[in-house]
mmCIF entry with sequence, helices, sheets and N, C-alpha, C, O atoms, coordinates in Angstrom:
data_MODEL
# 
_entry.id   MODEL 
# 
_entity.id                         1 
_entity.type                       polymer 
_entity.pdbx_number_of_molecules   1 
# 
_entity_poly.entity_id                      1 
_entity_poly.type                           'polypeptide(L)' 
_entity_poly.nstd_linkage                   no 
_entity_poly.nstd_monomer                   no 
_entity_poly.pdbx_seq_one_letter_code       
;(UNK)(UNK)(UNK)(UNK)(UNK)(UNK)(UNK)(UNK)(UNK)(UNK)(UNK)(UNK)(UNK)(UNK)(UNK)(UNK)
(UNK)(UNK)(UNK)(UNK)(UNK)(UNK)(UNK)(UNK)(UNK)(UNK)(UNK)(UNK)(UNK)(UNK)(UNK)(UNK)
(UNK)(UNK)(UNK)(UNK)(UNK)(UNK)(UNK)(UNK)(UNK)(UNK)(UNK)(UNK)
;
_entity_poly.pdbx_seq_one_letter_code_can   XXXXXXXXXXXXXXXXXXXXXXXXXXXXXXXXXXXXXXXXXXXX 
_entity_poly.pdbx_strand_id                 A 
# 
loop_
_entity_poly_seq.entity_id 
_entity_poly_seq.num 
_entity_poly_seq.mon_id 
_entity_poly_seq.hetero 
1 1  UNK n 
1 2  UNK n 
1 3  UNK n 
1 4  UNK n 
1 5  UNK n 
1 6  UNK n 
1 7  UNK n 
1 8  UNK n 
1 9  UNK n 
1 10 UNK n 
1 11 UNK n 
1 12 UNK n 
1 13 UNK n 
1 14 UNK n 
1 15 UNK n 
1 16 UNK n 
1 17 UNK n 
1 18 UNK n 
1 19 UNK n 
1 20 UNK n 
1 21 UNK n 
1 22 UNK n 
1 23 UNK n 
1 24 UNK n 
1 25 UNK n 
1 26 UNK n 
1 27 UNK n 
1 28 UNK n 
1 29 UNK n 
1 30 UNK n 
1 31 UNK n 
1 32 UNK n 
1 33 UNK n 
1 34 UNK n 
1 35 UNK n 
1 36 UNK n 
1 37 UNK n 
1 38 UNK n 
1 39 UNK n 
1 40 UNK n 
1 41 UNK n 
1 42 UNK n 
1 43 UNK n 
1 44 UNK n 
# 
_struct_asym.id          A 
_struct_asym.entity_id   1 
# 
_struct_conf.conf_type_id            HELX_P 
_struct_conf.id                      HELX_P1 
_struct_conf.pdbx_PDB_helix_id       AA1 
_struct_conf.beg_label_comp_id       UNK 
_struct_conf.beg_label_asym_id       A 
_struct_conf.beg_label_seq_id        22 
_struct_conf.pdbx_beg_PDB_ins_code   ? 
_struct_conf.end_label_comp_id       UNK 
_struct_conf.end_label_asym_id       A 
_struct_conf.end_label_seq_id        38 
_struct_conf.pdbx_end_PDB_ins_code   ? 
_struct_conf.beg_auth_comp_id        UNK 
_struct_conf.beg_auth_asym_id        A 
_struct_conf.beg_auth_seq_id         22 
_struct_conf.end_auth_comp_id        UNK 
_struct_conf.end_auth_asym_id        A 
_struct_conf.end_auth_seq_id         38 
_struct_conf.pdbx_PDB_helix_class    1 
_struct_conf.details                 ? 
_struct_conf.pdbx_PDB_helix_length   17 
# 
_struct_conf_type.id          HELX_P 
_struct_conf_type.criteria    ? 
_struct_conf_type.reference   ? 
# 
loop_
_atom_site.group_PDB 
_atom_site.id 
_atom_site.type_symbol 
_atom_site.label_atom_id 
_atom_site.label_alt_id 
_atom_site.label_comp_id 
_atom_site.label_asym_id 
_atom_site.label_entity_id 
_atom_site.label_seq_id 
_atom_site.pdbx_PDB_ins_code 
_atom_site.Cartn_x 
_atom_site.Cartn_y 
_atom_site.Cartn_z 
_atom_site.occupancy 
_atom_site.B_iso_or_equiv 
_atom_site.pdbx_formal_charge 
_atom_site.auth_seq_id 
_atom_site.auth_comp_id 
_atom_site.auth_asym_id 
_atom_site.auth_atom_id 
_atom_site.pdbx_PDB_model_num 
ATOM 1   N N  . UNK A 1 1  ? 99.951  116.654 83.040  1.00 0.00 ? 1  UNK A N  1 
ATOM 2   C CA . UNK A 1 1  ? 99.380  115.310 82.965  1.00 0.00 ? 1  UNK A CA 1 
ATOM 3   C C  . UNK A 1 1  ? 97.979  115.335 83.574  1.00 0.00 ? 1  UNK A C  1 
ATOM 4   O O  . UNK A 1 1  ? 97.692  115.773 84.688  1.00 0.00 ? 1  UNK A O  1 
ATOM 5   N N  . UNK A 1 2  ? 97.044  114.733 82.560  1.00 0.00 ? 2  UNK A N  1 
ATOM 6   C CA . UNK A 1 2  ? 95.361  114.916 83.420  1.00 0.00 ? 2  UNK A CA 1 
ATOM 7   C C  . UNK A 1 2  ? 95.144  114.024 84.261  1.00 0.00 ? 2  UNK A C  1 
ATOM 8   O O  . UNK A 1 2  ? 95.897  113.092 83.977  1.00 0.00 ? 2  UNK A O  1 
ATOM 9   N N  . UNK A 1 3  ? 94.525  113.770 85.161  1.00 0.00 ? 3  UNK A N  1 
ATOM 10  C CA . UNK A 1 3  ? 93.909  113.001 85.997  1.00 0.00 ? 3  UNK A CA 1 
ATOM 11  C C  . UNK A 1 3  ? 93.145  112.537 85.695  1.00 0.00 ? 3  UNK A C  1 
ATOM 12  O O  . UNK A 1 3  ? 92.565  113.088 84.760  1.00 0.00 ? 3  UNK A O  1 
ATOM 13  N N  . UNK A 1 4  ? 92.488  111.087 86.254  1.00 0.00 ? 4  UNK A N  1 
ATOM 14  C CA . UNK A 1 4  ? 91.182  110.941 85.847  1.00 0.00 ? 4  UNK A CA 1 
ATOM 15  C C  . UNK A 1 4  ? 90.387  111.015 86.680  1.00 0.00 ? 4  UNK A C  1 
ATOM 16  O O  . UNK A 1 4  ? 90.822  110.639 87.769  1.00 0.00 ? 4  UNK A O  1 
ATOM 17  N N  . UNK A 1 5  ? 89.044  111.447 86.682  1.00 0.00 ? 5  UNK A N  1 
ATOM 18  C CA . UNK A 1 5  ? 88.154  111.678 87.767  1.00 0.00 ? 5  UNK A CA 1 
ATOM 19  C C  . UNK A 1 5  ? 88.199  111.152 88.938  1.00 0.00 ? 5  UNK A C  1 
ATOM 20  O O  . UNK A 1 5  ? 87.944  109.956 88.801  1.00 0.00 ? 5  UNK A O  1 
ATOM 21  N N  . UNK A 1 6  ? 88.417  111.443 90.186  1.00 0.00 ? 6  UNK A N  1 
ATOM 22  C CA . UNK A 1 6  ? 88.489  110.931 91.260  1.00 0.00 ? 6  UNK A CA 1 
ATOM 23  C C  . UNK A 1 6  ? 87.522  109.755 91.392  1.00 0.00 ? 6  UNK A C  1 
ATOM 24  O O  . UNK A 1 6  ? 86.472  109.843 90.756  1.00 0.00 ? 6  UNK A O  1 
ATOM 25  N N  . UNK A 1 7  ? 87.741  108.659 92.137  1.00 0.00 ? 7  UNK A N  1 
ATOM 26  C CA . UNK A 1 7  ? 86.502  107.986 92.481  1.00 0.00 ? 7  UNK A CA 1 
ATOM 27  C C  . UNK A 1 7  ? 87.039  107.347 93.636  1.00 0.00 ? 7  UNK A C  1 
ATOM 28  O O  . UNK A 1 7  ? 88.202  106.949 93.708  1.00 0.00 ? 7  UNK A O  1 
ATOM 29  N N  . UNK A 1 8  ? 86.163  107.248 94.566  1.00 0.00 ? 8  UNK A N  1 
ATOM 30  C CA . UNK A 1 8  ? 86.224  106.439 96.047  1.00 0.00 ? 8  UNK A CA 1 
ATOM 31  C C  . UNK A 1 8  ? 86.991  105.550 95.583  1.00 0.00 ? 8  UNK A C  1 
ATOM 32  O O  . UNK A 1 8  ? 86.826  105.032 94.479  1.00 0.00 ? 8  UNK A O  1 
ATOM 33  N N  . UNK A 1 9  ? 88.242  105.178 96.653  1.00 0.00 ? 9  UNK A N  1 
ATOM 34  C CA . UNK A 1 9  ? 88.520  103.523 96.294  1.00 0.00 ? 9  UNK A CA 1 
ATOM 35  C C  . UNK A 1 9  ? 87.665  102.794 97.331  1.00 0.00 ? 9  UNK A C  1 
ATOM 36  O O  . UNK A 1 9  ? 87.441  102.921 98.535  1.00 0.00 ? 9  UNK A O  1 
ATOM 37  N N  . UNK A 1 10 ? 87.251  101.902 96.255  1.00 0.00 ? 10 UNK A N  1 
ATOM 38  C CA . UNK A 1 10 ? 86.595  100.380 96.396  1.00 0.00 ? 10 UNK A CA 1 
ATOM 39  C C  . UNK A 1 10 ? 87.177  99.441  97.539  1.00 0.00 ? 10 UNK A C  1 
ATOM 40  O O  . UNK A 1 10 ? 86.441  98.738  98.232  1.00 0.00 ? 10 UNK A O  1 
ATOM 41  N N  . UNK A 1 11 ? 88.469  99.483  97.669  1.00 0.00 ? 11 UNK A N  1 
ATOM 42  C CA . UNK A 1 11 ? 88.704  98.530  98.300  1.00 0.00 ? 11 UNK A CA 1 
ATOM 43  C C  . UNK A 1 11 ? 88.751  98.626  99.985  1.00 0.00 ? 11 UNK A C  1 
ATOM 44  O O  . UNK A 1 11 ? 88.495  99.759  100.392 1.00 0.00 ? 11 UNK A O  1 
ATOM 45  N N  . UNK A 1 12 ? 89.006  97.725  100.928 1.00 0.00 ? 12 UNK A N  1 
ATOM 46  C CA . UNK A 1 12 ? 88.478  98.144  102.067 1.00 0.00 ? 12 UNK A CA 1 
ATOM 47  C C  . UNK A 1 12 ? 89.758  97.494  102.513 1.00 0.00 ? 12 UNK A C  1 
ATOM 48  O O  . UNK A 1 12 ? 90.464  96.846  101.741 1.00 0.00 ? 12 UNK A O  1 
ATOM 49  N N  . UNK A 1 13 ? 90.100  97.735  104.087 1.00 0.00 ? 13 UNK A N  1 
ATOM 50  C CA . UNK A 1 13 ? 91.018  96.919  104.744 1.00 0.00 ? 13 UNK A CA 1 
ATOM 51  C C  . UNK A 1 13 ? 90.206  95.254  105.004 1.00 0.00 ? 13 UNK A C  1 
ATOM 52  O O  . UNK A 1 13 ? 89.044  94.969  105.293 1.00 0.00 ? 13 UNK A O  1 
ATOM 53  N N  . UNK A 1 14 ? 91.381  94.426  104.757 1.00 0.00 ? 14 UNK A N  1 
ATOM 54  C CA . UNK A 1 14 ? 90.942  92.899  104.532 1.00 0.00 ? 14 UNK A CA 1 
ATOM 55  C C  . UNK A 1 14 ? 90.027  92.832  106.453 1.00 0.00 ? 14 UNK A C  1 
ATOM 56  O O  . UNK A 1 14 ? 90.363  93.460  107.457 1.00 0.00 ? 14 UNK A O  1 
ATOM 57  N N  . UNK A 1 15 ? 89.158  92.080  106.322 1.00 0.00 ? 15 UNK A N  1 
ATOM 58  C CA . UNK A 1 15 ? 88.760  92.252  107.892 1.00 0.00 ? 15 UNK A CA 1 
ATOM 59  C C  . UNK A 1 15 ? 89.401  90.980  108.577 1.00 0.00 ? 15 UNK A C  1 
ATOM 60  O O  . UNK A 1 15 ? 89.650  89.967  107.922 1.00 0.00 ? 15 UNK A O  1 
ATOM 61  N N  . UNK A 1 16 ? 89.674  91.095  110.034 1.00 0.00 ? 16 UNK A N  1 
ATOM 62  C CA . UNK A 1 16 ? 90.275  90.240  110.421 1.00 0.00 ? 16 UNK A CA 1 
ATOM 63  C C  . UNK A 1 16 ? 91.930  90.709  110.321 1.00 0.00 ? 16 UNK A C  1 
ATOM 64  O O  . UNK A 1 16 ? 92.674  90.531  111.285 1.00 0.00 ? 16 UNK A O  1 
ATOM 65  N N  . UNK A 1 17 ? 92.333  91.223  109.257 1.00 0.00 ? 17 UNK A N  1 
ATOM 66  C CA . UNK A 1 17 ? 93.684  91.642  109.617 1.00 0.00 ? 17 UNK A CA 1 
ATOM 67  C C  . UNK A 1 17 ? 94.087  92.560  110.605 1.00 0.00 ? 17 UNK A C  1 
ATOM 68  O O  . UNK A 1 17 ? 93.402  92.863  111.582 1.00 0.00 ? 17 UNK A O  1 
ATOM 69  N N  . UNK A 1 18 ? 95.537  93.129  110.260 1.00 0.00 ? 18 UNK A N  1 
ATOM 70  C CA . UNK A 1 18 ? 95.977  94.545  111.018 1.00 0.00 ? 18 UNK A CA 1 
ATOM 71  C C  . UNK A 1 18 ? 95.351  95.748  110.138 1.00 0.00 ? 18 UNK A C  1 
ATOM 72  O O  . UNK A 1 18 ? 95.196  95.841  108.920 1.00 0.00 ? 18 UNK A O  1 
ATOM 73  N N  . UNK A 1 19 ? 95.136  96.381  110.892 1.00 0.00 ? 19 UNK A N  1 
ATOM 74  C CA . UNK A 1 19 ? 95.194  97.961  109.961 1.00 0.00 ? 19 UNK A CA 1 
ATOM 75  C C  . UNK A 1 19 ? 96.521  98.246  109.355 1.00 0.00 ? 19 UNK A C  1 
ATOM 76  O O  . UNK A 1 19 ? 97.560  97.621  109.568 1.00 0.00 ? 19 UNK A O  1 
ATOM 77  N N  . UNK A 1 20 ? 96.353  99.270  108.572 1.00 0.00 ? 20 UNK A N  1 
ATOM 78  C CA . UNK A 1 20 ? 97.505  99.768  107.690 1.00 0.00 ? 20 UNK A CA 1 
ATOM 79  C C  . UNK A 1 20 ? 98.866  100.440 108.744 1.00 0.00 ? 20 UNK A C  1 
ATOM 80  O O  . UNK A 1 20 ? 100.086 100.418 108.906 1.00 0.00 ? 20 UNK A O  1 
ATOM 81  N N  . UNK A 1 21 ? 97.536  101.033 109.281 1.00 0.00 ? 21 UNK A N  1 
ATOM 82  C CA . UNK A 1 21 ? 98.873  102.271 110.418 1.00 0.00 ? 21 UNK A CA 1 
ATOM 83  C C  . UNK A 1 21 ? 99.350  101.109 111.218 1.00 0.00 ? 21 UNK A C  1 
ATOM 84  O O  . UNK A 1 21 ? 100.510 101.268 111.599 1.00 0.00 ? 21 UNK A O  1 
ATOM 85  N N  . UNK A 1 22 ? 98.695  99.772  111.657 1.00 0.00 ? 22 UNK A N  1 
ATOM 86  C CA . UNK A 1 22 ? 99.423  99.178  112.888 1.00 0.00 ? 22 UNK A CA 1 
ATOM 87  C C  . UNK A 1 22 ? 100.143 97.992  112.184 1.00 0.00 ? 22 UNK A C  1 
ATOM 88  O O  . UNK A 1 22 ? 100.703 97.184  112.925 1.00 0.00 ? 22 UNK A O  1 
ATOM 89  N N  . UNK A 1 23 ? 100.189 97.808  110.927 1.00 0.00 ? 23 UNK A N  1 
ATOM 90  C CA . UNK A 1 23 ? 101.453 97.207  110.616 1.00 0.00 ? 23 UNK A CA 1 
ATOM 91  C C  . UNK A 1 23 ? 102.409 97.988  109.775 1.00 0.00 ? 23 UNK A C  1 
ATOM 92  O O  . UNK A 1 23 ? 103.258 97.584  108.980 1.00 0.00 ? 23 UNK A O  1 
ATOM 93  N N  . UNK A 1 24 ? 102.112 99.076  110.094 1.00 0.00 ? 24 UNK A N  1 
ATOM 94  C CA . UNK A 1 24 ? 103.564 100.580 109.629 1.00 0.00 ? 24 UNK A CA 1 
ATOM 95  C C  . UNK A 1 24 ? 104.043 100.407 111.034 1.00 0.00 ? 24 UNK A C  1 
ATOM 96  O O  . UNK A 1 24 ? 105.226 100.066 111.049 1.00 0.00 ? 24 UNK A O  1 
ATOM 97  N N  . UNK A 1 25 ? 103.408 100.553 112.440 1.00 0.00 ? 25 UNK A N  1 
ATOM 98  C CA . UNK A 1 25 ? 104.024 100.412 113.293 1.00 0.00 ? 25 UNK A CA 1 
ATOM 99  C C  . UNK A 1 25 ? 104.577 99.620  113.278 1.00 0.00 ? 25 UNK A C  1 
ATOM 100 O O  . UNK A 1 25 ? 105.778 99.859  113.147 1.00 0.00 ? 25 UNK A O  1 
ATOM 101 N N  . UNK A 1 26 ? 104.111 97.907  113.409 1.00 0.00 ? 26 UNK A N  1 
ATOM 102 C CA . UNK A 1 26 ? 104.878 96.569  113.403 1.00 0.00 ? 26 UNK A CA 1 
ATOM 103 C C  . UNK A 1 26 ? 106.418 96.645  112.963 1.00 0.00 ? 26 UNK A C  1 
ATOM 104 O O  . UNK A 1 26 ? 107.469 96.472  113.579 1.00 0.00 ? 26 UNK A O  1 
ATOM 105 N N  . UNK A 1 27 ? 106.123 96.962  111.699 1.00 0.00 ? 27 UNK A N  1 
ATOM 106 C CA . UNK A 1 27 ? 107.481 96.908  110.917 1.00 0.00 ? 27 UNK A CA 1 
ATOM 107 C C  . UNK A 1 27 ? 108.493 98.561  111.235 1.00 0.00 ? 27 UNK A C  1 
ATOM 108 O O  . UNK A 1 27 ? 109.703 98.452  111.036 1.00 0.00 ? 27 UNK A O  1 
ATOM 109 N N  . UNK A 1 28 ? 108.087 99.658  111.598 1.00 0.00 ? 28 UNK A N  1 
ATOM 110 C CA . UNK A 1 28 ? 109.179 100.553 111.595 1.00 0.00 ? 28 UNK A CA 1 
ATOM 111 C C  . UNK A 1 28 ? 109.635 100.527 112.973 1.00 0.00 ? 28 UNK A C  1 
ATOM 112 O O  . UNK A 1 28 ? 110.844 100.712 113.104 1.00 0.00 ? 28 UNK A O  1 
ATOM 113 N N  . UNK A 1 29 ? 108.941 100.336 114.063 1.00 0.00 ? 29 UNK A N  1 
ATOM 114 C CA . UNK A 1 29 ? 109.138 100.508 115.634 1.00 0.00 ? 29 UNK A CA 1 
ATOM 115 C C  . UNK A 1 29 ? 110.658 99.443  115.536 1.00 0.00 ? 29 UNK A C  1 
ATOM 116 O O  . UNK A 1 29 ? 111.788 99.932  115.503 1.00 0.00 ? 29 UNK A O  1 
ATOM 117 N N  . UNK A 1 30 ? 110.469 98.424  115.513 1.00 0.00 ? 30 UNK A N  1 
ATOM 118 C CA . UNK A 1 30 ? 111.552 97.572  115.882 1.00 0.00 ? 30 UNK A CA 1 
ATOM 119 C C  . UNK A 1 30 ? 112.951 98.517  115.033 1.00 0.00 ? 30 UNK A C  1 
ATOM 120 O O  . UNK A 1 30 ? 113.958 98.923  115.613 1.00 0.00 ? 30 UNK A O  1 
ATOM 121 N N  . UNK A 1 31 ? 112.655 98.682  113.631 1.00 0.00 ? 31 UNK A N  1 
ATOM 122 C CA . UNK A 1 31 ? 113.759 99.182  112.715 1.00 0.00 ? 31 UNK A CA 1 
ATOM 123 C C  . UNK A 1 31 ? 114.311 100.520 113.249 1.00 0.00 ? 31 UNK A C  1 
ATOM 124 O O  . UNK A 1 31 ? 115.512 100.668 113.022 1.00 0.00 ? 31 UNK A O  1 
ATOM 125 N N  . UNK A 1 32 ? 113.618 101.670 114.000 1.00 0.00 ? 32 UNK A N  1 
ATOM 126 C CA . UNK A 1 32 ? 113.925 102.369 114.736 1.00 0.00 ? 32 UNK A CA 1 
ATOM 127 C C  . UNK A 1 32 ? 114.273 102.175 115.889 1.00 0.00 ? 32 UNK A C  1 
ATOM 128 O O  . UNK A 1 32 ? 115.376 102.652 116.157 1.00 0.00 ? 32 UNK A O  1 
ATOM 129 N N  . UNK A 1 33 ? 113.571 101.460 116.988 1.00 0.00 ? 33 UNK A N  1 
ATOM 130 C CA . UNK A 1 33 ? 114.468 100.822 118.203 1.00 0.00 ? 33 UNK A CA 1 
ATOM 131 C C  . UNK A 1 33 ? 115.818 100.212 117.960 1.00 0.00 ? 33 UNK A C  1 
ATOM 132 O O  . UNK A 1 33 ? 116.640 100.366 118.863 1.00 0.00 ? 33 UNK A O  1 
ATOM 133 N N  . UNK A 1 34 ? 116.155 99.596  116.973 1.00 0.00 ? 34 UNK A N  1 
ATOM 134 C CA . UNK A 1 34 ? 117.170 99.129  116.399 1.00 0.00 ? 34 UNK A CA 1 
ATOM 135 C C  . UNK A 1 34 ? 118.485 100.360 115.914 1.00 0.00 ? 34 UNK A C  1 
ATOM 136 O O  . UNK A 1 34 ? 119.658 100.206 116.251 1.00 0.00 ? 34 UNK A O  1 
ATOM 137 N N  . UNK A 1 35 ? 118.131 101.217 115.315 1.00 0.00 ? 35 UNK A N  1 
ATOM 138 C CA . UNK A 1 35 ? 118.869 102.445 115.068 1.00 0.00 ? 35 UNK A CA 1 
ATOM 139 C C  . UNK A 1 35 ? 118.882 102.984 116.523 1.00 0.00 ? 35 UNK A C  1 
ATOM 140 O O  . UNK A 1 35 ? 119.980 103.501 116.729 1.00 0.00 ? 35 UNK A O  1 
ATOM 141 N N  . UNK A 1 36 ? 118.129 103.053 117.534 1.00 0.00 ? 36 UNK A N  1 
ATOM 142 C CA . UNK A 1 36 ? 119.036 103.867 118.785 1.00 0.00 ? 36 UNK A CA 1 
ATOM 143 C C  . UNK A 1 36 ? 119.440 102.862 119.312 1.00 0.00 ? 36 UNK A C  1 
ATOM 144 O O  . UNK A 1 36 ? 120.346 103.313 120.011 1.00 0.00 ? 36 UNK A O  1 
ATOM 145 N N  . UNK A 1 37 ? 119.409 101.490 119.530 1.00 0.00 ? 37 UNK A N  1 
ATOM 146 C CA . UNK A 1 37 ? 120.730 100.989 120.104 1.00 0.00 ? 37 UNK A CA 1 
ATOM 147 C C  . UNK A 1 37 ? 121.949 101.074 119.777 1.00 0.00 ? 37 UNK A C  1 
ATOM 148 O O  . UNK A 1 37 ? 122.950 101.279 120.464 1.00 0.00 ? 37 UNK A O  1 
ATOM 149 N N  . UNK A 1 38 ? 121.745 100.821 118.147 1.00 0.00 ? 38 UNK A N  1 
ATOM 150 C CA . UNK A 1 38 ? 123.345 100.183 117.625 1.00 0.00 ? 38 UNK A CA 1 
ATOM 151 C C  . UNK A 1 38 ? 124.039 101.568 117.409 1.00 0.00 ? 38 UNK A C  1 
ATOM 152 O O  . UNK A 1 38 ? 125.265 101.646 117.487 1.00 0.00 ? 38 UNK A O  1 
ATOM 153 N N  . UNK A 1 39 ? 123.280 102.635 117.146 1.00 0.00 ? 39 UNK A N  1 
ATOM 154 C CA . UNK A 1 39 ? 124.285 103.892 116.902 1.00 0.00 ? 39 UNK A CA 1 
ATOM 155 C C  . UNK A 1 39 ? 124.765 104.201 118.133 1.00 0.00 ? 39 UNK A C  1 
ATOM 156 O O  . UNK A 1 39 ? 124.229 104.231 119.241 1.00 0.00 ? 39 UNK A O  1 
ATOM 157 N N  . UNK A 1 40 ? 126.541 104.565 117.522 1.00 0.00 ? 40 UNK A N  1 
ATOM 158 C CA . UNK A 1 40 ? 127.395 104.692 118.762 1.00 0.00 ? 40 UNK A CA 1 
ATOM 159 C C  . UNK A 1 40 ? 127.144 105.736 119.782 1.00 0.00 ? 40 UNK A C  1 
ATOM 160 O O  . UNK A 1 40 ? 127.218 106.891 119.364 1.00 0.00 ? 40 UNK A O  1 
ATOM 161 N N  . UNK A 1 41 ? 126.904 105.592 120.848 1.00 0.00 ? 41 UNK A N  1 
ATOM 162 C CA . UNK A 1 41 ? 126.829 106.472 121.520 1.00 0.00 ? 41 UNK A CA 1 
ATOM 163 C C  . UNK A 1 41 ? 128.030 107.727 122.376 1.00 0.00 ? 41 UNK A C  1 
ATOM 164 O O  . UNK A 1 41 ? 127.930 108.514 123.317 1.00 0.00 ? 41 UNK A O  1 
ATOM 165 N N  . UNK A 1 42 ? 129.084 107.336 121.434 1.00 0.00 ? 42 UNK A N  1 
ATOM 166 C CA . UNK A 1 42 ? 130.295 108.348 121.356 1.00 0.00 ? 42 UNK A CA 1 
ATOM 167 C C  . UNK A 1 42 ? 129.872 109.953 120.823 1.00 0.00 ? 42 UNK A C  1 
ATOM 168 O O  . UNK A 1 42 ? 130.694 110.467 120.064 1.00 0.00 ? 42 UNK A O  1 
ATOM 169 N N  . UNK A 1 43 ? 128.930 110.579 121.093 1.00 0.00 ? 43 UNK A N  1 
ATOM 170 C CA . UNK A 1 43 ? 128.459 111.433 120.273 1.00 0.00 ? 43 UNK A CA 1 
ATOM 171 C C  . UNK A 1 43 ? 128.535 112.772 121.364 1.00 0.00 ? 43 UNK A C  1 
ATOM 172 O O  . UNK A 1 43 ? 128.184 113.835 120.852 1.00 0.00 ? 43 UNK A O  1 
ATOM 173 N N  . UNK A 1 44 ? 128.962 112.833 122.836 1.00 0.00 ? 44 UNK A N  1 
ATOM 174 C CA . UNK A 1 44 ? 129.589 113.732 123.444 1.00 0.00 ? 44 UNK A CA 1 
ATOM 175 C C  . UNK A 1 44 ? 131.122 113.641 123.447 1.00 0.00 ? 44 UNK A C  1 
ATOM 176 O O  . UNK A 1 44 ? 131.790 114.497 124.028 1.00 0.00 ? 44 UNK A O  1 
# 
């Protein structure tokens, strides 16, 4: 399958918002803090 010529993307982060990486944090931190509480800790 060809590609088509690379070109810069155009678009920019909206200003005034979060960055990309700090609302990947926002949303996975809690969903992972969440997985080590609730998993049982019967595991010895």
């Amino acid at each position: 399958m060809a590609l088509p010529t690379y070109r810069k993307p155009t678009r920019k982060a909206p200003k005034g918002g979060p960055s990309l990486v700090s609302l990947t944090l926002l949303i996975t931190a809690p969903a992972v803090f969440a997985v080590a509480v609730l998993r049982p800790r019967s595991s010895r």
